[in-house]
GUNU-941750 format. One record per atom (N, C-alpha, C, CB): residue number from 1; residue in three letters; atom name; x, y, z. Coordinates in steps of 0.001 Angstrom, whole numbers, padded with zeros to 6 digits, m for minus. Glycine has a CB too. Layout:
BEGIN
{NUM "ala" "CA" {X Y Z}};
...
// end
This chain:
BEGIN
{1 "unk" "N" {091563 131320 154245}};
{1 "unk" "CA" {090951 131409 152940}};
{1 "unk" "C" {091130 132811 152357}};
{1 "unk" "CB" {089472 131045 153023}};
{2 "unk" "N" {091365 133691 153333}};
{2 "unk" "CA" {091271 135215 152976}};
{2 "unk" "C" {092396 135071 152426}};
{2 "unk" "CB" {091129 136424 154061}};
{3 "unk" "N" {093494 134763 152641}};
{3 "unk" "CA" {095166 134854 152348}};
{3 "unk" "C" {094804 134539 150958}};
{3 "unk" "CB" {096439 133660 153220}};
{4 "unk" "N" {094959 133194 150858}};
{4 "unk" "CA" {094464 132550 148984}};
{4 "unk" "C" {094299 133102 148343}};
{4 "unk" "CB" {093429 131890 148488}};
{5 "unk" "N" {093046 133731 148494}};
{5 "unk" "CA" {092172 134818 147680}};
{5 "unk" "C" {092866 135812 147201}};
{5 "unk" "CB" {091132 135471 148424}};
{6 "unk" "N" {093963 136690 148289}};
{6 "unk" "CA" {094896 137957 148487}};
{6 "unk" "C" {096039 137345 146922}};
{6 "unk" "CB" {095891 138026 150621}};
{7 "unk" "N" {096492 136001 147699}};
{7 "unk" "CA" {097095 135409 146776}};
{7 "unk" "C" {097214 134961 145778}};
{7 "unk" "CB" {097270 135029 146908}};
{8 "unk" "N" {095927 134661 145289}};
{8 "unk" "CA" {095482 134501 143538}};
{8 "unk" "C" {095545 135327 143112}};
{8 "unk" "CB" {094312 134137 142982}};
{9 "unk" "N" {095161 136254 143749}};
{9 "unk" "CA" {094279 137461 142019}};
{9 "unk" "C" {095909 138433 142532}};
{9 "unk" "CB" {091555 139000 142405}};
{10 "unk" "N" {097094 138034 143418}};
{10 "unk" "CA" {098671 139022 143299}};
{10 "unk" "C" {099137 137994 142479}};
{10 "unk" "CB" {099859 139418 144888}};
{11 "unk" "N" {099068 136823 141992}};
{11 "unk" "CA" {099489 136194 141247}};
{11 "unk" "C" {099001 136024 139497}};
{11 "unk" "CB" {099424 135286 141991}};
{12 "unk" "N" {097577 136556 139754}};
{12 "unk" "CA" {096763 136817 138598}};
{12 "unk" "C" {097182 138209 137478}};
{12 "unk" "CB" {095306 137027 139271}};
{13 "unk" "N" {097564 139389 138812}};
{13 "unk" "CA" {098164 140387 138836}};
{13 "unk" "C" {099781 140453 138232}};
{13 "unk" "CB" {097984 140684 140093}};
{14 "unk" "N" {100230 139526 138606}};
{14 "unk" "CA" {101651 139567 137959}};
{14 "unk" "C" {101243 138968 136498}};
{14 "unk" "CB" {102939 138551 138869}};
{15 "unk" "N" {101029 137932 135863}};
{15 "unk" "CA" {100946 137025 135241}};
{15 "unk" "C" {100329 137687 134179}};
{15 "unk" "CB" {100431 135978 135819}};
{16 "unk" "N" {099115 138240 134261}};
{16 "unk" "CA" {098119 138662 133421}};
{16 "unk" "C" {098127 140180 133235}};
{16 "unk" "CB" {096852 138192 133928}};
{17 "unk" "N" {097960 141267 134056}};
{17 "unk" "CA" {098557 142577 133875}};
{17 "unk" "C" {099290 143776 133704}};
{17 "unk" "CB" {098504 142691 134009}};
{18 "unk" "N" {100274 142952 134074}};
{18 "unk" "CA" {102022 143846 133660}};
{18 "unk" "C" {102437 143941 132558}};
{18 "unk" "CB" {103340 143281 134139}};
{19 "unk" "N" {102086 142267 131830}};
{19 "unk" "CA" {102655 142629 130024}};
{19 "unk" "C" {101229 143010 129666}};
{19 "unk" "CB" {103424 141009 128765}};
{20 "unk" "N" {100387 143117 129681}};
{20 "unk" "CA" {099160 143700 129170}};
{20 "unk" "C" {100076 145028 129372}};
{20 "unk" "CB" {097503 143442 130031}};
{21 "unk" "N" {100066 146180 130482}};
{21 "unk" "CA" {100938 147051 130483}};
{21 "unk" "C" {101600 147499 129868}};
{21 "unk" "CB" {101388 146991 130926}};
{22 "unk" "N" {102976 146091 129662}};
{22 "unk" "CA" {103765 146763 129203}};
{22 "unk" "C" {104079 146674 127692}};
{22 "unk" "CB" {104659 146582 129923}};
{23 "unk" "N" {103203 146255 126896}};
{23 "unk" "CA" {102517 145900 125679}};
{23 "unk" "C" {101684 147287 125576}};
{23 "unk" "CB" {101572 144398 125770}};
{24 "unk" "N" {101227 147870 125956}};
{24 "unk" "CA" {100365 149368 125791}};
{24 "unk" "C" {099250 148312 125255}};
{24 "unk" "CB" {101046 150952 124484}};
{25 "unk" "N" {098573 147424 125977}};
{25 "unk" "CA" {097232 147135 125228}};
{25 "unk" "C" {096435 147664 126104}};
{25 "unk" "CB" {096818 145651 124878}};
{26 "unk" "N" {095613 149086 126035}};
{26 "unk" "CA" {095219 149930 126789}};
{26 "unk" "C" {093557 148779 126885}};
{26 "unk" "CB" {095341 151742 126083}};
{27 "unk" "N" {093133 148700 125890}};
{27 "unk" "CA" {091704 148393 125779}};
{27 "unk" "C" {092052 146790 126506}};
{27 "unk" "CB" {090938 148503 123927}};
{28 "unk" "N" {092451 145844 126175}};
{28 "unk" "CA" {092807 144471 127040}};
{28 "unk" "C" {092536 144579 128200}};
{28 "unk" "CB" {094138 144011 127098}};
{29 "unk" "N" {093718 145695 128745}};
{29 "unk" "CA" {094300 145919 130390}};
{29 "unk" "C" {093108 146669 131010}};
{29 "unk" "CB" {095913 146994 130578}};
{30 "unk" "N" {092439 147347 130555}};
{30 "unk" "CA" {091177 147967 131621}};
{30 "unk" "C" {089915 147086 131149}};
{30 "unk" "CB" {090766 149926 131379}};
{31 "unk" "N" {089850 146103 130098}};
{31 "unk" "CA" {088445 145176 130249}};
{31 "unk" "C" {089006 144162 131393}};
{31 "unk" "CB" {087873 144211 128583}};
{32 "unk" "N" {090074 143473 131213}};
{32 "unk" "CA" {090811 142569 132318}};
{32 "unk" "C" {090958 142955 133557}};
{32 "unk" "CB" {092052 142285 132033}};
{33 "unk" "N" {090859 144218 133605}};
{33 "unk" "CA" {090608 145009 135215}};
{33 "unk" "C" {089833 145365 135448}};
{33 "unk" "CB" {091112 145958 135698}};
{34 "unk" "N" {089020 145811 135126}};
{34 "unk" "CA" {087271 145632 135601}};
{34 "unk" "C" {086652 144546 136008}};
{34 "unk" "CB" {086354 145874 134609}};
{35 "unk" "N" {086948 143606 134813}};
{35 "unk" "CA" {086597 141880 135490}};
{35 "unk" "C" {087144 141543 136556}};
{35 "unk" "CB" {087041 140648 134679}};
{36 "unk" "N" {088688 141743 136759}};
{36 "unk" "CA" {089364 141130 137660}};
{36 "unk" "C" {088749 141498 138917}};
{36 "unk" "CB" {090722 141400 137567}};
{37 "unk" "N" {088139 143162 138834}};
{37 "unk" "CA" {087705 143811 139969}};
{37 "unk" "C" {086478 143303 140688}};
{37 "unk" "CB" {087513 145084 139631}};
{38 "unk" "N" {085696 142885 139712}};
{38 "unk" "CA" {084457 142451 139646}};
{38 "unk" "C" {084391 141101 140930}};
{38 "unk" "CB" {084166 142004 137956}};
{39 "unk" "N" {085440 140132 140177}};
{39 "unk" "CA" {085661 138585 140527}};
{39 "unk" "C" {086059 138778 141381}};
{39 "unk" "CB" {086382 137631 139881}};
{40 "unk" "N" {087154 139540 142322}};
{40 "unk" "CA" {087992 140147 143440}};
{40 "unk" "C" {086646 140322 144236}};
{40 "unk" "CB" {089028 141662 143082}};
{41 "unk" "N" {085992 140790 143929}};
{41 "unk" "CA" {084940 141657 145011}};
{41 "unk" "C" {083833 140589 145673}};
{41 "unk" "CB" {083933 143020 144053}};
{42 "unk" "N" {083300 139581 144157}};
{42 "unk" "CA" {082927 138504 144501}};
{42 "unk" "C" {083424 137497 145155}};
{42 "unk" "CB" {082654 138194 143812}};
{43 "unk" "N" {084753 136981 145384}};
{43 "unk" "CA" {085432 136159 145860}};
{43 "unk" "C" {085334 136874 147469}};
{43 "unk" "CB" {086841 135969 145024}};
{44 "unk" "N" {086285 137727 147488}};
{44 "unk" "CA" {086060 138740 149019}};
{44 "unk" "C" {084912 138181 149527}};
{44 "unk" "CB" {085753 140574 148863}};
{45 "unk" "N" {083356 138545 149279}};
{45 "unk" "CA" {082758 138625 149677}};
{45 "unk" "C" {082113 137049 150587}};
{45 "unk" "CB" {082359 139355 148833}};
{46 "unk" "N" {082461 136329 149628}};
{46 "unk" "CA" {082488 134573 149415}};
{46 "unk" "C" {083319 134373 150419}};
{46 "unk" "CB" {083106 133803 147905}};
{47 "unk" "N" {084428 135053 150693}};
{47 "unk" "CA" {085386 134122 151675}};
{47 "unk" "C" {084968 134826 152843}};
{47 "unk" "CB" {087192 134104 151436}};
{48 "unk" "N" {084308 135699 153203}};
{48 "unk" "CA" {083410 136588 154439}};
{48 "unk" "C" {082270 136054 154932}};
{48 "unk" "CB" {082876 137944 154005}};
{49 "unk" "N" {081676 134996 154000}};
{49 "unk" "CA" {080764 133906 153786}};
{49 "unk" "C" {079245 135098 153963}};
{49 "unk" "CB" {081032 132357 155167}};
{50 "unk" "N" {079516 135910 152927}};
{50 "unk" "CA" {078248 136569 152615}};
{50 "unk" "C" {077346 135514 151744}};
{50 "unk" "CB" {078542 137995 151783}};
{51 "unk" "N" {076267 135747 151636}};
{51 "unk" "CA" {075767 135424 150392}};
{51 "unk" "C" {075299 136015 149355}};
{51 "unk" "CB" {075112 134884 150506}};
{52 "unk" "N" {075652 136037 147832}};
{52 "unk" "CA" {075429 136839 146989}};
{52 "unk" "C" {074090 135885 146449}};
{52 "unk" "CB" {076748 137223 146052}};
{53 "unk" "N" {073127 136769 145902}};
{53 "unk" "CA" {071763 136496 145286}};
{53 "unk" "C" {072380 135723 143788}};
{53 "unk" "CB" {070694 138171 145033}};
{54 "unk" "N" {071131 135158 143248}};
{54 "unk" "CA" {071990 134439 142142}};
{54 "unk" "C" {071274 135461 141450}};
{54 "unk" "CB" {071916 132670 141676}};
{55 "unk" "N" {071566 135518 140136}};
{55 "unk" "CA" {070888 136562 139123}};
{55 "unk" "C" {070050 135301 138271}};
{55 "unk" "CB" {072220 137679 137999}};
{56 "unk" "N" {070007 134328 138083}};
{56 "unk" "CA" {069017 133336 136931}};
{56 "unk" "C" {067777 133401 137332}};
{56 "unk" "CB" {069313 131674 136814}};
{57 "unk" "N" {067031 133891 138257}};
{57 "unk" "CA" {065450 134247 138506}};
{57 "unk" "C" {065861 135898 137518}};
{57 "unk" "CB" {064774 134407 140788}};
{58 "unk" "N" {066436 136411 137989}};
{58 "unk" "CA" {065896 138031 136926}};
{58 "unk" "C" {066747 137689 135576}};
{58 "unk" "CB" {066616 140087 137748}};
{59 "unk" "N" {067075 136945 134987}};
{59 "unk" "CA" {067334 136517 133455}};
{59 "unk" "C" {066617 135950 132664}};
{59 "unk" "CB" {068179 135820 133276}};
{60 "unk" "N" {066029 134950 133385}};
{60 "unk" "CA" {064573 134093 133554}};
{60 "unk" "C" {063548 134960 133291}};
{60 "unk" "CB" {064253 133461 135039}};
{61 "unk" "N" {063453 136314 133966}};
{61 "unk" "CA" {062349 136742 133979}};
{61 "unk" "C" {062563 137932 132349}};
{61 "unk" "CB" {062020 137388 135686}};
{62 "unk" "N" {063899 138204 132591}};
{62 "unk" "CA" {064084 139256 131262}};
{62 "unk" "C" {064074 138405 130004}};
{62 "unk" "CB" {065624 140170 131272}};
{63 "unk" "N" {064279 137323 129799}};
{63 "unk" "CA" {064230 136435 128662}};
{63 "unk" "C" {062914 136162 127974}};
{63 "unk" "CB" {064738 135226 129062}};
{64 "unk" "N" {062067 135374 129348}};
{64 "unk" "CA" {060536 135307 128651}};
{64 "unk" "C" {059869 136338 128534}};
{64 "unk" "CB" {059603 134546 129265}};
{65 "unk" "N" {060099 137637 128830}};
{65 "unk" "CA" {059214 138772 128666}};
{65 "unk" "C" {059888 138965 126823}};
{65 "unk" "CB" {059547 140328 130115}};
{66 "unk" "N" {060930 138528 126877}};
{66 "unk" "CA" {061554 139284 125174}};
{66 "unk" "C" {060582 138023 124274}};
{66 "unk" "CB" {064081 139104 124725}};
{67 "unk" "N" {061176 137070 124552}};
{67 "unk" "CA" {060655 135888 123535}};
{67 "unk" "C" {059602 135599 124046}};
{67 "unk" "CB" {061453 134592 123319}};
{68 "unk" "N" {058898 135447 124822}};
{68 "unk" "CA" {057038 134919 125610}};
{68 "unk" "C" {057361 133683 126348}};
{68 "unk" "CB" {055466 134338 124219}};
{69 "unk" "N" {056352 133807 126969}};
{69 "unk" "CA" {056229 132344 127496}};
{69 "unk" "C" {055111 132189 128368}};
{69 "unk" "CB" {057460 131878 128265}};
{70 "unk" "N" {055192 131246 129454}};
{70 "unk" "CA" {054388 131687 130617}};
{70 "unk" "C" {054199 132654 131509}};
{70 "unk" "CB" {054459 131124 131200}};
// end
């Protein structure tokens, strides 16, 4: 599963960031690489069979404090 993973995001990497590159779309190519970094790190972690916390209890909680609720 680790391989896959290695293997998507070098295939994600060709496909999606080189002509970003080589296009000079400076602002594209580093929001698309931050994410990519992001999703990379999450996936990693997933195929290590960590478990990541979900975030919808603290969205839940930042939402009804803005608009009210219970």
């Amino acid at each position: 599963m680790f391989l896959l993973t290695i293997l998507f995001y070098g295939l994600l990497l060709t496909y999606e960031f080189i002509p970003l590159y080589k296009q000079k779309q400076w602002r594209n190519f580093w929001v698309n690489s931050v994410l990519a970094l992001c999703s990379f790190t999450i996936a990693l972690l997933l195929t290590f069979g960590i478990n990541i916390p979900s975030p919808s209890e603290p969205i839940k909680n930042m939402v009804l404090s803005l608009f009210g609720g219970r």
